[in-house]
C-alpha positions as CSV (number, residue, x, y, z in Angstrom):
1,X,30.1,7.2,38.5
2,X,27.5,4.3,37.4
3,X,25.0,6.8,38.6
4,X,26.2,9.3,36.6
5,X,26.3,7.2,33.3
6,X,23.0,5.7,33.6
7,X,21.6,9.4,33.7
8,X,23.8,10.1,30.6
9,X,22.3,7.1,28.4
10,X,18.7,7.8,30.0
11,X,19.3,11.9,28.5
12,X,20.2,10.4,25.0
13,X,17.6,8.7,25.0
14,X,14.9,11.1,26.0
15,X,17.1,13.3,23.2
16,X,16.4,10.7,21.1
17,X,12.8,10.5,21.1
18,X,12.1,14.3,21.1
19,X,14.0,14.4,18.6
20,X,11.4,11.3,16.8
21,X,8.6,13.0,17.8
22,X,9.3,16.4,16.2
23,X,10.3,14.6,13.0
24,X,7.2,12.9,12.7
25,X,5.1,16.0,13.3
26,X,7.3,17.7,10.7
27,X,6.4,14.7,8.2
28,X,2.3,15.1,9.2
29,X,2.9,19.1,8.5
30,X,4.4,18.5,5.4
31,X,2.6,16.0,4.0
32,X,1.1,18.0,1.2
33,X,4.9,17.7,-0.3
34,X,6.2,14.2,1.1
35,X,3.4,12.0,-0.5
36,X,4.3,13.0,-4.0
37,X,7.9,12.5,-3.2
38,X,7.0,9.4,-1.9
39,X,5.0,8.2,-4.6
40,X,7.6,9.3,-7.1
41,X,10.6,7.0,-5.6
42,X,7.8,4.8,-5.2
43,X,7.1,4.8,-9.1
44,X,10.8,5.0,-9.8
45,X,11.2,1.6,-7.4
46,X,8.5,0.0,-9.8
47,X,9.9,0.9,-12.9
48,X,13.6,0.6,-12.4
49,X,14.0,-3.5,-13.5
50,X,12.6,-2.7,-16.8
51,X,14.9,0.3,-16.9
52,X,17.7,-1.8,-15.7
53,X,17.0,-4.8,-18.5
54,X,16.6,-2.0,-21.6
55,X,20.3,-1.0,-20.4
56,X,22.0,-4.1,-20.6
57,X,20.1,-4.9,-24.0
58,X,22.5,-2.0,-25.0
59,X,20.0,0.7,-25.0
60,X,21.5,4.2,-24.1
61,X,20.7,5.4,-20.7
62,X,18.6,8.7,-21.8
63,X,17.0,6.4,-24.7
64,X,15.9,3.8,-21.8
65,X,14.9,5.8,-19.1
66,X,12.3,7.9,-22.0
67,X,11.4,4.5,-23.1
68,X,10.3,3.4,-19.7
69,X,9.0,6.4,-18.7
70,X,6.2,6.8,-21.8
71,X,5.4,3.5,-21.4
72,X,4.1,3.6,-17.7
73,X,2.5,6.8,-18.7
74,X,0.2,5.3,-21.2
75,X,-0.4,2.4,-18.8
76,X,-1.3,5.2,-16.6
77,X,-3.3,7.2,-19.3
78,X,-5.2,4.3,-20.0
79,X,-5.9,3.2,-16.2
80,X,-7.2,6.9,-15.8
81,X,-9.8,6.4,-18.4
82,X,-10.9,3.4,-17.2
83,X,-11.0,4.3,-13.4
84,X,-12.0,8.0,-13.4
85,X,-15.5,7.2,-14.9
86,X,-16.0,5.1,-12.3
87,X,-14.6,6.8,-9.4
88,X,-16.9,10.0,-10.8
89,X,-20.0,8.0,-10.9
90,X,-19.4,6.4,-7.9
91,X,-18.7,9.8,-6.0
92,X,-22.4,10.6,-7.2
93,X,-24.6,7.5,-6.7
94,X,-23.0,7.6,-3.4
95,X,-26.0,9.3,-1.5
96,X,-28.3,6.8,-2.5
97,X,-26.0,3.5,-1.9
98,X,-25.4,4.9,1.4
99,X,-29.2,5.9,2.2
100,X,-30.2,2.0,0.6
101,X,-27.3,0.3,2.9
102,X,-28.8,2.3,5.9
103,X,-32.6,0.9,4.9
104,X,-30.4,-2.7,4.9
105,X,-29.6,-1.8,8.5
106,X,-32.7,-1.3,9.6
107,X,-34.2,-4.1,8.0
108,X,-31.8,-6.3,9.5
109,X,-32.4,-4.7,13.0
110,X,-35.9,-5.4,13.1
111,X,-35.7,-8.8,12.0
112,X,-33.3,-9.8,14.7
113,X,-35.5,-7.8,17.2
114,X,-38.0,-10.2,16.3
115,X,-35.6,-13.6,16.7
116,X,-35.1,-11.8,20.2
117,X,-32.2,-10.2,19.5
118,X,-32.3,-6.9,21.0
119,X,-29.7,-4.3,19.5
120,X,-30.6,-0.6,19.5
121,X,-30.2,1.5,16.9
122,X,-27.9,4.1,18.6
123,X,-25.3,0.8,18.6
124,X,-25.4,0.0,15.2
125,X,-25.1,4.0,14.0
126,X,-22.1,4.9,16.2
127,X,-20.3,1.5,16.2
128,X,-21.1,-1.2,13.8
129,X,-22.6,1.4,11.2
130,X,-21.4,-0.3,7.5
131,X,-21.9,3.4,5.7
132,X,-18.7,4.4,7.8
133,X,-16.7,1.7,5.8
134,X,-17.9,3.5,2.4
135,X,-16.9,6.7,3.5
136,X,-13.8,5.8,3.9
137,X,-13.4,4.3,0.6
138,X,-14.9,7.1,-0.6
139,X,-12.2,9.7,1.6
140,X,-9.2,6.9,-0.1
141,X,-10.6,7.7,-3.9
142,X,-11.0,11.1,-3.1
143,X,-7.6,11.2,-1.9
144,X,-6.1,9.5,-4.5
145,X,-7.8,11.7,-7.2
146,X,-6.1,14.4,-5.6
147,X,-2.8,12.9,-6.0
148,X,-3.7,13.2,-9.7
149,X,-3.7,16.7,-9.8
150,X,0.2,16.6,-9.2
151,X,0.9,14.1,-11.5
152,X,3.3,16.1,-13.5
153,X,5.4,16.6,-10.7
154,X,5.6,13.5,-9.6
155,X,6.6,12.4,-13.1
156,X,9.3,14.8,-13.3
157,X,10.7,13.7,-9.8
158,X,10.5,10.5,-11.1
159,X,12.9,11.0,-13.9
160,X,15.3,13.1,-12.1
161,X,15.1,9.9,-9.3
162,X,15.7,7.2,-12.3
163,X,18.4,10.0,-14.3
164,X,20.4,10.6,-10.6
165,X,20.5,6.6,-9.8
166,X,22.6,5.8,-12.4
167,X,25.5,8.3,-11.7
168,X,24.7,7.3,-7.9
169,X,27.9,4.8,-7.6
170,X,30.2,7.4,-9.3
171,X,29.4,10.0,-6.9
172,X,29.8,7.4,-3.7
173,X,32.8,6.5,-5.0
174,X,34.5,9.7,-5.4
175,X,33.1,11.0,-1.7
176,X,34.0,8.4,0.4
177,X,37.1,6.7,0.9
178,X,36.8,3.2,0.9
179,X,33.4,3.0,-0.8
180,X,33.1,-0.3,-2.1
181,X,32.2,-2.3,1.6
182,X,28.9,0.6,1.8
183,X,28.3,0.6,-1.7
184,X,27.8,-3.2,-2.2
185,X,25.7,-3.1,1.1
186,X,23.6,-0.7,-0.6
187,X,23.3,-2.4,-3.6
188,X,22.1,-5.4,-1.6
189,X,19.2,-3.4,0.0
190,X,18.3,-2.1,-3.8
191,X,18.4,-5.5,-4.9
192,X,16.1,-6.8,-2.4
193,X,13.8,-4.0,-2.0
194,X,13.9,-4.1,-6.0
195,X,12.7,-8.2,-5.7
196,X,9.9,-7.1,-3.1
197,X,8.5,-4.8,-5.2
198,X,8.6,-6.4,-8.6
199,X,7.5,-9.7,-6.9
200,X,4.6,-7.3,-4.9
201,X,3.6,-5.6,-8.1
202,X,2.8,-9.0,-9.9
203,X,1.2,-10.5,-7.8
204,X,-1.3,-7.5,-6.7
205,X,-1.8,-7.5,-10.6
206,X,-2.9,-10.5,-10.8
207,X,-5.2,-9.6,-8.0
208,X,-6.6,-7.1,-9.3
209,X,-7.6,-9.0,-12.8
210,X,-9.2,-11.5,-11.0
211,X,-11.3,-9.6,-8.5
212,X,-12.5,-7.4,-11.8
213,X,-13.1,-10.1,-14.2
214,X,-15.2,-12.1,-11.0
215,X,-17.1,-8.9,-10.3
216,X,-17.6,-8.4,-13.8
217,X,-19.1,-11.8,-14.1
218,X,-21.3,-11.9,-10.7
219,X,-22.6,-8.0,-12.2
220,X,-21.5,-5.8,-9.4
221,X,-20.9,-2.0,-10.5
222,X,-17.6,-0.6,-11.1
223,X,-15.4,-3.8,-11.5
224,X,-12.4,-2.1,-12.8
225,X,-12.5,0.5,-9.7
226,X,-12.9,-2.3,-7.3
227,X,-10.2,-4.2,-9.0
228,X,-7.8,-1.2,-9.2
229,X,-8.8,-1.0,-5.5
230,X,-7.7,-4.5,-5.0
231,X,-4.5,-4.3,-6.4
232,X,-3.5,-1.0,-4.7
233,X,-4.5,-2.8,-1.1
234,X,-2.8,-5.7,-2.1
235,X,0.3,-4.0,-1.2
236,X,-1.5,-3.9,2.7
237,X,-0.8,-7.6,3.2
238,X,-3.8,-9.0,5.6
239,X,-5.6,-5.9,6.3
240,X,-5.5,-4.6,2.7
241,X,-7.6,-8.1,1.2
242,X,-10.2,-7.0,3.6
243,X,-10.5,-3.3,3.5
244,X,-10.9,-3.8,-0.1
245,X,-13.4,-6.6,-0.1
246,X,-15.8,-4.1,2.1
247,X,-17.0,-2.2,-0.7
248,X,-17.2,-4.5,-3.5
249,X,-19.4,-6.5,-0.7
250,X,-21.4,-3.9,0.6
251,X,-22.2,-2.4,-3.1
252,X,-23.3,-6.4,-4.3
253,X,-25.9,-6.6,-1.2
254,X,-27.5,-3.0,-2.1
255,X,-27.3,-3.5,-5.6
256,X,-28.0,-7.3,-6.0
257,X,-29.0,-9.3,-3.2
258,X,-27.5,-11.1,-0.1
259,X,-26.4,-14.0,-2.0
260,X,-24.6,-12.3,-4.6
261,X,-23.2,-10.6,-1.7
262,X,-21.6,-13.8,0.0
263,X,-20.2,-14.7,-3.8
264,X,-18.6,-11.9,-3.7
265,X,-16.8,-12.6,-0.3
266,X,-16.0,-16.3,-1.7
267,X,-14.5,-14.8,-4.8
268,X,-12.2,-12.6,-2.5
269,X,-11.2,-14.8,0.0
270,X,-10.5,-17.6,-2.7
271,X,-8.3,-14.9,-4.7
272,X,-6.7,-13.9,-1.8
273,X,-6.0,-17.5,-0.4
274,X,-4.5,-18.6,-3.6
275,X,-2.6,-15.8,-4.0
276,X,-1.7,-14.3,-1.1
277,X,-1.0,-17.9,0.8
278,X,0.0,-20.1,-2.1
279,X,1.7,-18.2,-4.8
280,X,3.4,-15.0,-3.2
281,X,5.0,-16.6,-0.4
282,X,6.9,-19.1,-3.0
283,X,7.7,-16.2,-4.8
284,X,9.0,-13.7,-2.3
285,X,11.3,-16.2,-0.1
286,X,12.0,-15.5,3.5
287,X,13.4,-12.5,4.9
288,X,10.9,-10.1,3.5
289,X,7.8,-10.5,5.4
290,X,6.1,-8.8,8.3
291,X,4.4,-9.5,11.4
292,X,0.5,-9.2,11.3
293,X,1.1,-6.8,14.4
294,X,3.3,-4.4,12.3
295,X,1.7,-4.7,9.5
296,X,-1.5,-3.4,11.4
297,X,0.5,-0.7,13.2
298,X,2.5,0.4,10.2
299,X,-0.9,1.2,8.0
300,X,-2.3,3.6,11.4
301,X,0.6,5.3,11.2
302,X,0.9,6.1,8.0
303,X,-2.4,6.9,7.4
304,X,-2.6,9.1,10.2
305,X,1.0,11.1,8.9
306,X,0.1,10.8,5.7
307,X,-3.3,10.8,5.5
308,X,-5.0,7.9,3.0
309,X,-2.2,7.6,0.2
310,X,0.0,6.9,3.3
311,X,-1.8,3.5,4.0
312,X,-1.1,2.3,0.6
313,X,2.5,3.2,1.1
314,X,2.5,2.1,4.8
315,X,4.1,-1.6,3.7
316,X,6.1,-0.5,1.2
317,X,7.8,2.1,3.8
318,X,7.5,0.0,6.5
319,X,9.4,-3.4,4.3
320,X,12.0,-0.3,3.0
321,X,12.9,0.2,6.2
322,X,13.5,-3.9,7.7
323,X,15.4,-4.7,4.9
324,X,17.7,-1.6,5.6
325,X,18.0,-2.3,9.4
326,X,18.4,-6.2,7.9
327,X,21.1,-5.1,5.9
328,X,23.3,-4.0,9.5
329,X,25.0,-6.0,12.2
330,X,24.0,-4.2,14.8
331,X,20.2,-3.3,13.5
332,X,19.6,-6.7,12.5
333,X,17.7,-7.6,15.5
334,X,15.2,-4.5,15.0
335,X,14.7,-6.3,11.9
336,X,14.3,-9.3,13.3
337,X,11.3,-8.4,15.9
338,X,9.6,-6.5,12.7
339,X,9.2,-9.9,10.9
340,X,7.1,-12.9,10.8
341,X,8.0,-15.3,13.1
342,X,10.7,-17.4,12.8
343,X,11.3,-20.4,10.1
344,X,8.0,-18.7,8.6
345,X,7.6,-17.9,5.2
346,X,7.3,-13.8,4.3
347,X,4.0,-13.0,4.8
348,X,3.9,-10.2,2.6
């Protein structure tokens, strides 16, 4: 009988993860349609505090959610104009940085040959080549100026999304039968994942104003882009700083020189320390951090399902999801391992 009931509970599980493994090759197949969803409840996440203050000023719901709505627009407008430029001229000069990074290469190969430090060439190119880390900036812009191409959709989803959440604890209400014990729980995870991203938003904004106004200074190309870049990794908590930095770094030692190069590492670790280890962490509270591990893990495999939008969204996902399992007795635990570790502050 034992027997029999351990082979029962193994068969689930093996049901189970099938049944994981041909979701997660339906999400890769259909990613073309997800990452716009995503992005759009993303967006409507973002926006919704703002949305919720206009409505207890009094403002009608319709009136608010139009308000709100124009309002990130222009932001959005006005981000485009500043960025596109950029990412366009960047897309162009980017034969030539990556043919003056590879004369870098082999400038700093010979020297060290000649402090006796033998590295071959056929090392560097297929494993420590730096041109591979601006391609795949260069794959992430391209990506994300893709995404612009169904910007209208995603703006429409996101109105429906911010329209449909207000007439959400109505509809709860009159399809379940004792609604309130789910319903507050679900408010709970709103409330937190609301916190998380407002207090994630600021922060990576002040990020990215810093890094562009340091760049700006120093008299690297394309501050703005690199700053946009910052704040959008800034969601990426540890990896993201330093994914982002790579560029801005690489692009200061072909365009300036090797010390302008190291400023620019100075000014990003010293942005990054101040704010990612002094500020956020007082901000964000306990509970709503992740381990360096998952972090890591969660940004392979989301870029590899959703391609490069998918590791901006990796954390966001990833955080959706622990505060959900946080949010339940029994999942708490799950939760629990996916965090920092314990008595540490969030470290996203």
């Amino acid at each position: 009988m034992e027997q029999e009931t351990n082979r029962g509970a193994g068969g689930r599980i093996l049901i189970s993860l099938a049944a994981l493994v041909v979701i997660i090759a339906g999400m890769r197949a259909a990613s073309s349609l997800l990452v716009p969803f995503l992005l759009a409840m993303f967006i409507a996440v973002l926006i919704a505090p703002p949305l919720s203050w206009l409505q207890r000023k009094g403002v009608p719901g319709l009136l608010a959610t139009l308000l709100v709505i124009a309002a990130f627009v222009l932001a959005m407008f006005l981000l485009a104009l500043l960025v596109g430029g950029s990412i366009d001229a960047f897309t162009q000069n980017f034969p030539l940085y990556q043919t003056r990074l590879q004369m870098h290469t082999t400038v700093l190969l010979q020297w060290l040959n000649e402090q006796g430090v033998s590295i071959s060439r056929q090392f560097v190119t297929q494993y420590l080549d730096p041109a591979k880390a601006m391609k795949l900036v260069s794959s992430i812009l391209s990506g994300m100026g893709g995404i612009l191409t169904n910007s209208f959709l995603i703006l429409i989803t996101v109105v429906f999304l911010l329209l449909e959440a207000s007439s959400l604890p109505s509809k709860w209400r009159a399809a379940f039968r004792q609604p309130e014990k789910s319903l507050r729980q679900l408010s709970t995870i709103t409330n937190d994942i609301n916190q998380y991203m407002g207090i994630k938003t600021l922060t990576s904004l002040a990020t990215g104003i810093s890094i562009t106004l340091c760049l700006w200074l120093v008299g690297v190309d394309f501050p703005v882009l690199w700053g946009t870049l910052a704040f959008l990794f800034n969601f990426v908590p540890n990896i993201g700083s330093i994914i982002a930095a790579i560029p801005a770094v690489l692009l200061a030692l072909i365009q300036l020189d090797a010390p302008s190069a190291l400023l620019v590492v100075l000014v990003y670790v010293v942005v990054n320390v101040i704010i990612g280890t002094f500020l956020e962490p007082r901000f964000m509270g306990r509970g709503l951090g992740l381990s360096t591990l998952v972090v890591f893990l969660s940004l392979v495999f989301w870029g590899w399902v959703l391609g490069p939008v998918g590791m901006l969204l990796s954390v966001p996902l990833t955080i959706t999801a622990k505060i959900a399992l946080d949010n339940n007795v029994h999942t708490r635990w799950i939760a629990i391992l996916l965090g920092p570790r314990v008595g540490s502050a969030g470290d996203a």
